[in-house]
Structure formats: structure tokens, C-alpha cells
N, C-alpha and C positions, 0 to 999 in steps of 0.2 A: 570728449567725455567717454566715448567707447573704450577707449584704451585701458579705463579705469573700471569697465565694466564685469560685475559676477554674476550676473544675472544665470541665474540655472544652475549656479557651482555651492557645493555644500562645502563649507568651511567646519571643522571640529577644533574648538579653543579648549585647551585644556587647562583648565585653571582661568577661565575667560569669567570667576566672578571677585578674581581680586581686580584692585585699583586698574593697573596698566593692562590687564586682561582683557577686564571689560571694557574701556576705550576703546581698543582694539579689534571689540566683537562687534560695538557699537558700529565701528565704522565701517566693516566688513556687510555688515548686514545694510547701512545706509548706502552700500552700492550693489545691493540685488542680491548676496550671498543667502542664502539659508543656513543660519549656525546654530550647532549644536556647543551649548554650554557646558562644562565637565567640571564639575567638581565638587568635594566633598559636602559643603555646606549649600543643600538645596536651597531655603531661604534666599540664601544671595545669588544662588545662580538664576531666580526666578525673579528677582530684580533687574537685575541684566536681560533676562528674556523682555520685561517689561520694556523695558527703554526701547528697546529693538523694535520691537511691535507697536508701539506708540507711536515711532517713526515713519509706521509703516513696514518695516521689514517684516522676517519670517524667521524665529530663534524655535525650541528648543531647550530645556533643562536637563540633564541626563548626572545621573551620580555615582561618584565611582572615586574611586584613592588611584591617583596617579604612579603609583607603584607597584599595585597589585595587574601582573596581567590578565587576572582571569575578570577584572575589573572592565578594561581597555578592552578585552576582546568582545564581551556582553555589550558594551558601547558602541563598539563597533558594526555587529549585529541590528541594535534599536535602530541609529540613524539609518543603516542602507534598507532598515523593515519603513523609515518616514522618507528616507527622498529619494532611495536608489542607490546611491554612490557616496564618496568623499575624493573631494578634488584641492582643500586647502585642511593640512595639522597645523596649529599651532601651540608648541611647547611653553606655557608661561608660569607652570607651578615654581617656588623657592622660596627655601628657607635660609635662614640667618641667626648668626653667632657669634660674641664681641671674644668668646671664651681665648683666653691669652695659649699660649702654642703647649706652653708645660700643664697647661691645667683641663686643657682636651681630654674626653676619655674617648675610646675607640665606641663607645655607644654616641654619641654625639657624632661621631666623624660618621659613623653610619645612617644616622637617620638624617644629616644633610647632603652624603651623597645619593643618598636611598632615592629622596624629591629630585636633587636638581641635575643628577646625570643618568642615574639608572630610572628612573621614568621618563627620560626624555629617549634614551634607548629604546625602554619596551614600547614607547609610541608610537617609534619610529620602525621596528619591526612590524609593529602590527596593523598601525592604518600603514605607513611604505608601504609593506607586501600588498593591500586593498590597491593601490595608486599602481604600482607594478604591474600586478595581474591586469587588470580592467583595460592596459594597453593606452591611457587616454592620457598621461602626463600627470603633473600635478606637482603642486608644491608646499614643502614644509619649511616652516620660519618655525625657526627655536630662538629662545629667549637668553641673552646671555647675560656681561656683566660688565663696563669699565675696570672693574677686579678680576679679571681674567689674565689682563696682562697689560702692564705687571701687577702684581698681586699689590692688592690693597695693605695697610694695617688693620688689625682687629678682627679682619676675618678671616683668617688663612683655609681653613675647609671649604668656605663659599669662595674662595679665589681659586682652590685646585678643583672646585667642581664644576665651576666654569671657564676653566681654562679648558678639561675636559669635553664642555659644552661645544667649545669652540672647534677642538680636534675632531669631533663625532661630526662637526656638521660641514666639516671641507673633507672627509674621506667619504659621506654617505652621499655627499655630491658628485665626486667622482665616480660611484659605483652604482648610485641612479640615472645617470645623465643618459644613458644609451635607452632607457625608457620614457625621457624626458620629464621626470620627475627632479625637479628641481629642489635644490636645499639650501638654506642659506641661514642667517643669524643677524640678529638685532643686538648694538650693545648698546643699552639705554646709557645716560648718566647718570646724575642725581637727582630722583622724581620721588621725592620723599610721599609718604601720605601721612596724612593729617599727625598721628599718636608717632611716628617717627619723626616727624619734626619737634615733639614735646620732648625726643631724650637727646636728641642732637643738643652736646656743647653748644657754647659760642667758641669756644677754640675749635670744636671739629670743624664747624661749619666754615669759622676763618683761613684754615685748613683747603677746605673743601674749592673756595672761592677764588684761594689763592693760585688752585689750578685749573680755571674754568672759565675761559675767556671771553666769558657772555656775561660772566659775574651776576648769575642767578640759579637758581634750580630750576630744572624742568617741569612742564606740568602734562598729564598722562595724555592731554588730547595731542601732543606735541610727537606722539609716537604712532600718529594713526594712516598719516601721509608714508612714513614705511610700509606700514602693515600692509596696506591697500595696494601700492605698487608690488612689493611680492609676493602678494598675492595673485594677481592678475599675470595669466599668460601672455596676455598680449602685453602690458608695459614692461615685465622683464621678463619677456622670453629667451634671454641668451644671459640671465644672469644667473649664476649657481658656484655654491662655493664662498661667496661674499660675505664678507661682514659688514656690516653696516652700521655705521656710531650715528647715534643721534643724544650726543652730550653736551654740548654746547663749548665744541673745541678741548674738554677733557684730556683728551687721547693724543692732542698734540704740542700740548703743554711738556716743556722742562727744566727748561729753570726761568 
């Protein structure tokens, strides 16, 4: 059980009060972490606090637009004013678009790579450098896509800004590693939540099934045995740069 141990490590979820976020936090926090919750809609992030506390853990609300840095740095600030440090980011904000290629407008293309690459940058500028300096290691898991690559149908913006996701988080591995700040990437699969299940066809979904060799959707606790392992130094202290599928065979499907 030690390996899996955060006891004394402050974890920052950014976007840790949607669906997969909060799983996420949940289970960060059910092995010692202290987490700090990030996101725009306090309500729910103070739900998320709750779970974690009820558990017994130690959460944390803090609000702030995942975009703005003057956001992220004030965040950054409160948590090391509540525990002293941050030793685990976690990137989980995104947005989504069925908008066909010709009917894009470049305002659209900006406010989905605004969320799902340029806030996973300024995170990563701003708590990194916090992890960098401090000299102590640490690790960030960003949140990616199955649509990353190769690019899905119907989302083309959410596939080039997670493909994106993906490039950010094998080069800032390489250039953290000499301070042992590790970086790495989760690419979930299909983990619908509830009101996305209600616009899923039945042909998308037969679609979806037909490349997914578990022949089910994921459900979000099913992401938290990731989270916990990279987060912990000691269960993947020599892994950085990784992506990690936890799709249910998705990724290895082709015909």
C-alpha cells in the first residue's frame, strides 16, 4: 500500500469538479493527498470537496477560468498560503464540438483550444515552475483524448487540441525530467456522463462499440487506478513522457 501512498503531497485538479475530474480527485485524496479543487463553478467544486472529506480526506475549493493566467497564478498562491507546496497538477478542463469542418468559425476554434491546450500550457508554466524551483520533483498528468490520434469524426478542433495535448506532454517531459518532475497523459475512452448519453445515436454508439473491445463504455471510477499510480513517486518514479489509454482496447482496434 505504501507505493500508492500521498500522504503529505498536495495535488491541484484543475477542472477536478466535472465527471472524470472528480473521480480523480476523489481518489487522490482517498490516499493521503490534499486537493485542491479548480474550477469555474464553485457549487460543484464544493461537492467534490465534500465527497473527499466525508472520506476522510483533506480537499480544498479554489476558483478560477482555467485560461486565464492571472487566474492559475492567484491559485497557486492560496494552496501554497493552505499547505505549503504543490507536488501533483492535474489538467482535466475540455470542451466539445460536433461542428462539421466547413461550418467552424475561427471563434469556435479558439474557445476550444483556449480550454483544452492553452490552459493545459499556462498550468503547466505556472504550477511546473512551482515543482521546478522547490527542487522536490513532482508530477503532472494531463488529460487527453482517444481523438487525438487518430482524429475522431465530428470533432476535428477537440482532436487537433488534443493531439496537441499529447505533444505538450512528451516534450515538457523531456525538459522536466532533469528536475524530476514528471509528466505524463491519460487517454481516457468512452466515459460518457449521464446528458451525453441522452444525445449519443444508436448508430454512433454502434460505431463506437464496434471499435472497443470490452463492448461497453467506461465508467469514471475506472480512471482513478491511473490517476493514483501517476501520481505517486514511488509507483512511477521512472515513468515520464507516457501516455496511458484506459479505453477498453479503443486504441488497438482496426478493422
Amino acid at each position: 500500500m505504501n507505493l500508492f501512498d500521498l500522504t503529505g503531497k498536495t495535488a491541484v485538479i484543475i477542472g477536478g469538479n466535472s465527471t472524470l475530474g472528480g473521480a480523480m480527485s476523489v481518489a487522490l485524496g482517498g490516499h493521503g493527498a490534499q486537493v485542491a479543487i479548480v474550477g469555474r463553478n464553485q457549487e460543484k467544486s464544493e461537492q467534490v470537496v465534500r465527497q473527499i472529506q466525508e472520506a476522510g480526506g483533506q480537499a480544498k475549493s479554489f476558483t478560477a477560468d482555467a485560461t486565464s493566467a492571472d487566474d492559475l497564478r492567484r491559485v497557486l498562491e492560496e494552496v501554497i498560503a493552505w499547505t505549503g507546496r504543490v507536488d501533483v497538477l492535474m489538467n482535466c478542463p475540455g470542451v466539445n464540438s460536433a461542428t462539421p469542418f466547413f461550418e467552424l468559425t475561427m471563434e469556435e476554434w479558439d474557445r476550444i483550444m483556449d480550454v483544452n491546450l492553452k490552459g493545459v500550457v499556462l498550468a503547466c508554466q505556472i504550477f511546473g515552475k512551482h515543482m521546478v524551483d522547490k527542487g522536490e520533483g513532482g508530477s503532472i498528468i494531463n488529460i487527453s483524448s482517444v481523438s487525438s490520434d487518430p482524429p475522431l469524426s465530428r470533432v476535428f478542433t477537440y482532436s487537433a487540441s488534443k493531439a496537441g495535448v499529447n505533444s505538450v506532454t512528451k516534450y515538457l517531459a523531456r525538459e522536466f525530467a532533469p528536475s524530476r518532475v514528471r509528466v505524463n497523459a491519460i487517454i481516457p475512452g468512452f466515459f460518457p456522463a449521464e446528458q451525453n448519453r441522452k444525445i449519443l445515436s444508436e448508430e454512433r454508439i454502434a460505431s463506437i462499440m464496434s471499435h472497443t473491445p470490452m463492448q461497453r463504455f467506461g465508467e469514471a471510477e475506472e480512471l482513478q487506478g491511473a490517476a493514483v499510480f501517476l501520481a505517486s513517486d514511488k509507483a512511477s518514479s521512472f515513468v515520464t513522457g507516457a501516455l496511458i489509454r484506459v479505453d477498453g482496447g479503443f486504441g488497438s482496434m482496426t478493422i
